[in-house]
PATORPA-232323 format. One line per 3 residues: number of its first residue (from 1); their letters; for each residue x, y, z of N, C-alpha, C. Coordinates in pm, 1 decimal. Example, Ala and Ser with C-alpha at 12.3 -4.5 7.8 and 13.67 -1.06 7.14 Angstrom:
PATORPA-232323
1) AS) 1319.0/-569.0/780.0/1230.0/-450.0/780.0/1320.0/-330.0/780.0 | 1285.0/-225.0/708.0/1367.0/-106.0/714.0/1290.0/3.0/787.0
END
This chain:
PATORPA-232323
1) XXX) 12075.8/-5389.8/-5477.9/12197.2/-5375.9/-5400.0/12316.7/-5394.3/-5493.1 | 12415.5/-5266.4/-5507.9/12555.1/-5298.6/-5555.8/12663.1/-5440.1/-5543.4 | 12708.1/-5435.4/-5626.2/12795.6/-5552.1/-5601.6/12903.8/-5498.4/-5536.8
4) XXX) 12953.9/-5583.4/-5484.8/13076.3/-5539.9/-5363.2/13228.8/-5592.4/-5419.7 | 13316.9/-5546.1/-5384.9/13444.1/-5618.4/-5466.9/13537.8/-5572.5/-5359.8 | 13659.9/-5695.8/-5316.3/13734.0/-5630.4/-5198.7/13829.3/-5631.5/-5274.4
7) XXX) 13960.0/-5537.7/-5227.8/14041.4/-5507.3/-5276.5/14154.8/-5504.0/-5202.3 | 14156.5/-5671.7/-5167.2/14236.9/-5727.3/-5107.3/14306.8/-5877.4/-5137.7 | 14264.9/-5856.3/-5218.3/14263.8/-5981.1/-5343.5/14409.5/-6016.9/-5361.8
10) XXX) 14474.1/-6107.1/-5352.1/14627.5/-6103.0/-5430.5/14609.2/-6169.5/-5562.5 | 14673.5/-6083.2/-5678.8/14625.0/-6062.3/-5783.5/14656.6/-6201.8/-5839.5 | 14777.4/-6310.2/-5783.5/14786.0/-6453.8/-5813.1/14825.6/-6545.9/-5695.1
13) XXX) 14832.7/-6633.2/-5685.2/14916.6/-6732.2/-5575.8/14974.5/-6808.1/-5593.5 | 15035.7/-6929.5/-5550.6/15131.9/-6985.7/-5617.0/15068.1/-7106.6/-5687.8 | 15119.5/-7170.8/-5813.7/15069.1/-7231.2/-5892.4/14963.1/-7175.4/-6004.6
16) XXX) 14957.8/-7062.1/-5953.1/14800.7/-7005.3/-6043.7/14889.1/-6934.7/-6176.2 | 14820.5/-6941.8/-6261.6/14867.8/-6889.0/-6356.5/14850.0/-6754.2/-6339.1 | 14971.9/-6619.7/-6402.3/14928.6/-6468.6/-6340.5/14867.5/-6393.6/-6445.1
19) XXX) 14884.7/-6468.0/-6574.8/14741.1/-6363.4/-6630.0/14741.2/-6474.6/-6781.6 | 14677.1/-6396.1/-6823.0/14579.3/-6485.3/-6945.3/14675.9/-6493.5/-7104.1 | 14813.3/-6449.7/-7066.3/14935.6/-6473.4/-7232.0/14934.9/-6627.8/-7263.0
22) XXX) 14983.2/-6667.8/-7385.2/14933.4/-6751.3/-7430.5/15014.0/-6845.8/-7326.5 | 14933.8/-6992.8/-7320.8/14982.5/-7103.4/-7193.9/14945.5/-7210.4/-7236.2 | 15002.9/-7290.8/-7199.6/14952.5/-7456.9/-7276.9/15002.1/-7524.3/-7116.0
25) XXX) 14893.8/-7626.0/-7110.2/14884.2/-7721.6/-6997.7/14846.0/-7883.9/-7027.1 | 14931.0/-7940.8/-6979.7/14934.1/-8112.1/-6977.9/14825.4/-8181.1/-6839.2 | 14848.9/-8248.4/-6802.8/14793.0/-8347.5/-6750.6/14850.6/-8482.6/-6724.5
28) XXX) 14887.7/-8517.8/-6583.5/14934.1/-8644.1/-6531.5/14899.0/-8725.7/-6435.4 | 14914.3/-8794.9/-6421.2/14868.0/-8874.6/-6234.6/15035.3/-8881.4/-6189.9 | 15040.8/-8821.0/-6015.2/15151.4/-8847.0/-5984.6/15179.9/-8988.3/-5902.4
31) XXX) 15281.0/-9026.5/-5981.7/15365.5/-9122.2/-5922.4/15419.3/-9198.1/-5823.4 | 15388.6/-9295.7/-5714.4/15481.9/-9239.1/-5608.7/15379.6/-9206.8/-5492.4 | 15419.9/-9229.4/-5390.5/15366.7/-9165.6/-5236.2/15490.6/-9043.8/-5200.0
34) XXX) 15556.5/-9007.6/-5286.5/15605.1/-8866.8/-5248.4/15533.3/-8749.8/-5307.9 | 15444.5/-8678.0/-5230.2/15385.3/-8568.1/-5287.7/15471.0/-8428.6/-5299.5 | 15406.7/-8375.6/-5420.3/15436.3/-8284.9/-5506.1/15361.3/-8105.7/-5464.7
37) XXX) 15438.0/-7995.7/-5450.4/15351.2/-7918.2/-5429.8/15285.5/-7816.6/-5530.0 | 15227.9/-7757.9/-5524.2/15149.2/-7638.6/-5635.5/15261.0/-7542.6/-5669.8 | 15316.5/-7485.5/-5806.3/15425.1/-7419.0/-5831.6/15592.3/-7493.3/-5803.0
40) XXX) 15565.3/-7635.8/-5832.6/15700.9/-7659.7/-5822.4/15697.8/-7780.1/-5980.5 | 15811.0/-7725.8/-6001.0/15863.8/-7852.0/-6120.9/15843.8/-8028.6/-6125.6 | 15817.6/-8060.0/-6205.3/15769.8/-8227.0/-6223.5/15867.8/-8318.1/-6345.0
43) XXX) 15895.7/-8420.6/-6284.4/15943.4/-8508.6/-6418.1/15865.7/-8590.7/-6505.3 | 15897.4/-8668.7/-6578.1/15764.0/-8777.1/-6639.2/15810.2/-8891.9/-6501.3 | 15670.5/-8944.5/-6507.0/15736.0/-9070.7/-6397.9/15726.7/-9194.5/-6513.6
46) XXX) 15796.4/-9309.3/-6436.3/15826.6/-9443.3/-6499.2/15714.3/-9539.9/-6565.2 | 15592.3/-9480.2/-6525.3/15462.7/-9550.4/-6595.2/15439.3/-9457.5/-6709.6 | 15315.8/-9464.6/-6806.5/15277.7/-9389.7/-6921.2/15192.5/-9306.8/-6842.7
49) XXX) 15203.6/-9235.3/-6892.4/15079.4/-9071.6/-6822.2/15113.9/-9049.9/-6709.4 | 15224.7/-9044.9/-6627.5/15262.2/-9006.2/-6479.8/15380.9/-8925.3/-6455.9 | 15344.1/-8861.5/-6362.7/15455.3/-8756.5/-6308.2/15521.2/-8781.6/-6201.9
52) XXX) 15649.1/-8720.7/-6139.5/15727.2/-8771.7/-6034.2/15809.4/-8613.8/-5986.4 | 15841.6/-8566.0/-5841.6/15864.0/-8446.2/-5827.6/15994.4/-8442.4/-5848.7 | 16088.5/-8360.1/-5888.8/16187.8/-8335.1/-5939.7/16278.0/-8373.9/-5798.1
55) XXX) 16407.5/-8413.2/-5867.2/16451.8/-8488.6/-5679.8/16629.3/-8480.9/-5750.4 | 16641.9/-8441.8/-5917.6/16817.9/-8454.1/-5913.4/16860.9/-8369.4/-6046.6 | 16991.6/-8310.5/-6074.4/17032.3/-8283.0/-6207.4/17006.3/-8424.1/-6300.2
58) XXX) 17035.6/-8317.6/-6413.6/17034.1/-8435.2/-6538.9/16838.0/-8510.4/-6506.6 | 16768.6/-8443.8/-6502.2/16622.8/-8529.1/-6497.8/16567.7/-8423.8/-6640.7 | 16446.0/-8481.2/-6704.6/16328.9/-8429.1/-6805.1/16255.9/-8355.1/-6745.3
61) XXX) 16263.5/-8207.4/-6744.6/16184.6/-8154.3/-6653.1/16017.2/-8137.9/-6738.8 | 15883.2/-8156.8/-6702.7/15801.3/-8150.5/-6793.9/15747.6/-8013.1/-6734.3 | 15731.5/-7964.3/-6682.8/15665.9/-7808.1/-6627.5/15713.4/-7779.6/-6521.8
64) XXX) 15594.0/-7709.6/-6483.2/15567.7/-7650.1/-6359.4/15391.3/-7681.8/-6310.8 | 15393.7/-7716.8/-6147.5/15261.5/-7803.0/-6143.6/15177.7/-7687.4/-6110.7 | 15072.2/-7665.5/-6185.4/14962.8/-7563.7/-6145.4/14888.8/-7580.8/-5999.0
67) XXX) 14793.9/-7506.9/-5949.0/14705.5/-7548.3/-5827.7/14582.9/-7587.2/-5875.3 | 14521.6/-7643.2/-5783.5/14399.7/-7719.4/-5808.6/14304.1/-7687.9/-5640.6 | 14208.1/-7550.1/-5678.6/14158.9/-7553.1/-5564.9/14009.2/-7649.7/-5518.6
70) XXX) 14048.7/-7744.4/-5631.2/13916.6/-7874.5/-5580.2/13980.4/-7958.3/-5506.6 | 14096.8/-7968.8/-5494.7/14112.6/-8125.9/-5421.0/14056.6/-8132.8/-5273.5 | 14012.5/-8227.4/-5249.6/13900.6/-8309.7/-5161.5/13972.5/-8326.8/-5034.7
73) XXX) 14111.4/-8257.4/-4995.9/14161.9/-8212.3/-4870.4/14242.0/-8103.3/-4849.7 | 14280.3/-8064.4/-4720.3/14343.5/-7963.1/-4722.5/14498.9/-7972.7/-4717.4 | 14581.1/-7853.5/-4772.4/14692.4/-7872.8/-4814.3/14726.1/-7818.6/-4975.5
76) XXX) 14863.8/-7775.3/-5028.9/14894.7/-7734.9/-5140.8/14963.3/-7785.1/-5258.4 | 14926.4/-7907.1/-5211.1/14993.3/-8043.8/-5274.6/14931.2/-8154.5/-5347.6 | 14996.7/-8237.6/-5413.8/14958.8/-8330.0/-5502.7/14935.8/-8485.2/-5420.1
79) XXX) 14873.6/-8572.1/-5396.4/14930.2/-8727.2/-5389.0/14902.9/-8803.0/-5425.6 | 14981.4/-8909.4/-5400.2/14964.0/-9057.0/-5518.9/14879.8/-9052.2/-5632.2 | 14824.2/-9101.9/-5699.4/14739.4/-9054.3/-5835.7/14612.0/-8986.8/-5830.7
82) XXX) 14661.4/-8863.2/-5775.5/14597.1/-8748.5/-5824.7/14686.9/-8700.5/-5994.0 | 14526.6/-8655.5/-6021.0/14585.4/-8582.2/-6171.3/14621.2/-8463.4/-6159.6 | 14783.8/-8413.4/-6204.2/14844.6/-8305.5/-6188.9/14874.7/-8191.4/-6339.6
85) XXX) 14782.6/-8150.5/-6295.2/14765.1/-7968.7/-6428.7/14939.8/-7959.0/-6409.8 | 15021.1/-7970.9/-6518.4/15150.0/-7897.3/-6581.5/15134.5/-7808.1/-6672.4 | 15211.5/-7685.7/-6613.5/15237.2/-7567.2/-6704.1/15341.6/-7564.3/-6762.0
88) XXX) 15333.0/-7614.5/-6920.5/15428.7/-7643.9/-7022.4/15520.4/-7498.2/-7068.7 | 15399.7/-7372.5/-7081.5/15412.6/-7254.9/-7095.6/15303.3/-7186.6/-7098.3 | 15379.3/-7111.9/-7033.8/15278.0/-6984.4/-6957.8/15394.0/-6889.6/-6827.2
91) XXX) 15319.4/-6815.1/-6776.7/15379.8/-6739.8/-6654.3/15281.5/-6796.0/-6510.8 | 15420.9/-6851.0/-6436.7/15311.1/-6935.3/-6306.4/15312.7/-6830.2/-6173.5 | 15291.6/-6829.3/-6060.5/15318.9/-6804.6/-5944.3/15388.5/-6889.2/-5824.6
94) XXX) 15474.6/-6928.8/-5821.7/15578.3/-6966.4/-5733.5/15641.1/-6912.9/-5588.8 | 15649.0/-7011.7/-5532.1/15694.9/-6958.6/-5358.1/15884.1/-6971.7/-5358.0 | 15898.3/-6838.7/-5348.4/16037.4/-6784.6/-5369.5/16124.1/-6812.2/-5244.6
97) XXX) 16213.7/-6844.1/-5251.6/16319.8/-6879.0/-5133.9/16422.8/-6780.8/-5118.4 | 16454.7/-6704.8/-5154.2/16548.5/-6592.3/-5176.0/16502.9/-6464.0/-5295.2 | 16556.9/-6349.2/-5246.4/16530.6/-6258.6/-5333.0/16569.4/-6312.7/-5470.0
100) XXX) 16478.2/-6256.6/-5576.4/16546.6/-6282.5/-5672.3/16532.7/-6142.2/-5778.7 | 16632.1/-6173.2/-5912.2/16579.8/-6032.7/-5986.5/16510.8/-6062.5/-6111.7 | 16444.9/-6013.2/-6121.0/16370.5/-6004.5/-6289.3/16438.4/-6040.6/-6423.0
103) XXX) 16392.3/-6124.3/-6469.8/16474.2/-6169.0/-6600.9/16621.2/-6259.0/-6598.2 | 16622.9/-6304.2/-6447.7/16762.1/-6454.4/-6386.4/16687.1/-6527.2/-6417.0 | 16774.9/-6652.4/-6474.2/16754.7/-6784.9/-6470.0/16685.9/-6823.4/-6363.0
106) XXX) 16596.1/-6841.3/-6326.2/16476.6/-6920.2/-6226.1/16577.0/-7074.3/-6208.6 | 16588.1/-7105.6/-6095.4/16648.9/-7246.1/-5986.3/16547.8/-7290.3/-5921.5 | 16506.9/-7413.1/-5890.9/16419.5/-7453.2/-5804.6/16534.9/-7570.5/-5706.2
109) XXX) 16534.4/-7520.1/-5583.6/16628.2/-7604.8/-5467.5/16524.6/-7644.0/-5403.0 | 16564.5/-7771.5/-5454.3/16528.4/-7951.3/-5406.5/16430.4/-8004.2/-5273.4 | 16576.0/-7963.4/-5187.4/16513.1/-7958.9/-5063.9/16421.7/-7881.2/-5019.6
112) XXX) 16447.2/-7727.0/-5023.4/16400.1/-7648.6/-4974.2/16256.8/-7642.3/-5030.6 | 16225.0/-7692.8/-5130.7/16067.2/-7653.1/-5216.4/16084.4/-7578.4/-5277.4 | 16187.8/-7456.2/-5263.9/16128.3/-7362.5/-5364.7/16211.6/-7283.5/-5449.0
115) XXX) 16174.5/-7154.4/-5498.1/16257.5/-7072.2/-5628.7/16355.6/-6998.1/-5557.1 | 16478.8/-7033.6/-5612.1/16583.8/-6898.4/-5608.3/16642.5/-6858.9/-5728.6 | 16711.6/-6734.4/-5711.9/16787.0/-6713.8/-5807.6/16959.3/-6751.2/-5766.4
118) XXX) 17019.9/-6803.5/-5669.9/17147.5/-6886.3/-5616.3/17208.0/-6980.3/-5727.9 | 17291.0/-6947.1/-5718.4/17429.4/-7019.9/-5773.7/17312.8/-7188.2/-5798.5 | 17366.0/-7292.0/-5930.5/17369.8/-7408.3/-5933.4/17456.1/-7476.3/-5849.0
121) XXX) 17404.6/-7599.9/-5784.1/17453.6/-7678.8/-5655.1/17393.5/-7810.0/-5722.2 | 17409.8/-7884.4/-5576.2/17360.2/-8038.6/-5558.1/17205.5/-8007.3/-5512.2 | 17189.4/-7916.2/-5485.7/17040.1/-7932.9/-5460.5/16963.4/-7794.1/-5511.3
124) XXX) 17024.8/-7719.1/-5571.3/16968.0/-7611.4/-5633.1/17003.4/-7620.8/-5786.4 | 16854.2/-7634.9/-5839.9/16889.8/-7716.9/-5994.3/16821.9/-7590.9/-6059.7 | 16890.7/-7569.2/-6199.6/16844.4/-7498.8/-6330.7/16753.7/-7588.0/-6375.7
127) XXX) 16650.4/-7481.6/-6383.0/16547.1/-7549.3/-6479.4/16495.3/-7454.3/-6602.5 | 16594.9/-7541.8/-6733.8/16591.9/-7454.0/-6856.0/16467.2/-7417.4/-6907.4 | 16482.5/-7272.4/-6963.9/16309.0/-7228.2/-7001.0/16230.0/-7157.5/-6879.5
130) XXX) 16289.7/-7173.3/-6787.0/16252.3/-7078.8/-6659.1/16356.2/-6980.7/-6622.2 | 16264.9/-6834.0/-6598.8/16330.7/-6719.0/-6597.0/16191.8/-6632.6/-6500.8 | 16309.4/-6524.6/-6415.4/16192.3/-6483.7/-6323.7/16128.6/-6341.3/-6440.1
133) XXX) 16002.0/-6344.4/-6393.9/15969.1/-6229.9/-6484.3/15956.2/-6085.7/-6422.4 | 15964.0/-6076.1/-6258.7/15969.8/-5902.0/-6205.4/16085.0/-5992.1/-6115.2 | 16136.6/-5847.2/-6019.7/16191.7/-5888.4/-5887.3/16133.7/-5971.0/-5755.0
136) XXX) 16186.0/-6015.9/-5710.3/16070.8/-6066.1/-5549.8/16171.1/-6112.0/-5455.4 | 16116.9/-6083.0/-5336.3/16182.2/-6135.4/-5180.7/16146.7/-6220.0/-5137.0 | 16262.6/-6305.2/-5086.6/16237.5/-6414.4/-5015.9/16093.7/-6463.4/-4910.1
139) XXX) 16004.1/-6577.2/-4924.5/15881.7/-6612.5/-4884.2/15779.3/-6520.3/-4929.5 | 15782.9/-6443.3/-5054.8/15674.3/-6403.6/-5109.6/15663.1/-6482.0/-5224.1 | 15489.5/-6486.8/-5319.6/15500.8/-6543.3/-5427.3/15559.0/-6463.2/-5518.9
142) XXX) 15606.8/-6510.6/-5636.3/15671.6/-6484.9/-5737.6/15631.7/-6518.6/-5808.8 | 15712.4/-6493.5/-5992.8/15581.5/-6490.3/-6082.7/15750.7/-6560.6/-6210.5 | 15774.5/-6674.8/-6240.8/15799.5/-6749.4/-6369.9/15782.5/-6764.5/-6447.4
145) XXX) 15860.3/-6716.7/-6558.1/15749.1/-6764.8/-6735.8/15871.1/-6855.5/-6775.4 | 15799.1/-6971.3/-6798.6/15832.9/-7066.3/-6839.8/15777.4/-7091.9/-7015.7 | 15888.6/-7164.4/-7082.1/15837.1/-7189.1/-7186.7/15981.6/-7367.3/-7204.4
148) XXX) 15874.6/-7456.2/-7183.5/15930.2/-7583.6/-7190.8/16037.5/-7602.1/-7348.2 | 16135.6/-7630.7/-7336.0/16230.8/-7691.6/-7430.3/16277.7/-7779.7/-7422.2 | 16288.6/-7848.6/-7571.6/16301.9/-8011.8/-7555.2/16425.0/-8028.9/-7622.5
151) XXX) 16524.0/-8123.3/-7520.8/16489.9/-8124.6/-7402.0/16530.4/-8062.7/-7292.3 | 16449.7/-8087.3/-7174.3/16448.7/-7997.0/-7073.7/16561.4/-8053.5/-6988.7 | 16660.4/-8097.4/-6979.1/16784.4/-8140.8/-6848.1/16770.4/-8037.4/-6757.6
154) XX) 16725.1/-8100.2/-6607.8/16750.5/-8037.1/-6527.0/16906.4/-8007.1/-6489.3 | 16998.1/-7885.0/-6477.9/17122.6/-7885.0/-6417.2/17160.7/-7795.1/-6308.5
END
């Protein structure tokens, strides 16, 4: 019997890395009883080896948090010390909040969870080294190549 293949596949999702260019990934336990979701930015947290979710300008941004389709419940998120895959560099998949265009400065707003390409605010922060890599519409995934620089100030 043939093998079967559907072709319905979405070719990434968010947090997943979208294809195989060169990528380097860290490793943390997050911080904190505020959980973190898959495709969103991380700081170092206040212990050694820990992460904390991005919450202001002026923070160390260390990536972008990959997905992890083992964790032992359901949901797209990180908590308390779970160990969190950061994408230092690479191209991620991200949940977009507004259209954005190909090759803008990539924003991740605070509140909202997720990527725009919108004006810098109090709650819509630059995160240097992030840039969108095609176009995309608002509540679809999107696709970021990030390449971490030190240092990273969130503004």
């Amino acid at each position: 019997m043939p093998i079967t293949y559907s072709n319905t596949l979405a070719a990434y999702a968010v947090g997943r890395r979208v294809n195989m260019e060169e990528w380097n990934a860290i490793t943390r336990s997050l911080e904190g009883a505020t959980p973190v979701g898959f495709g969103q930015p991380v700081i170092a947290g206040t212990a050694a080896h820990t992460c904390a979710p991005l919450t202001a300008a002026a923070q160390n941004v260390l990536g972008i948090t990959e997905a992890d389709p083992t964790l032992p419940r359901p949901g797209d998120a990180y908590a308390q010390y779970d160990n969190v895959p950061i994408c230092e560099s690479g191209v991620i998949g991200v949940l977009l909040g507004a259209n954005v265009t190909k090759g803008a400065q990539a924003r991740f707003d605070i509140t909202n969870k997720n990527w725009t390409g919108a004006a810098a605010s109090g709650t819509v922060l630059t995160i240097p080294g992030a840039q969108f890599d095609e176009a995309g519409s608002s509540g679809a995934v999107g696709k970021v190549r990030y390449r971490r620089p030190v240092p990273s100030l969130s503004a």
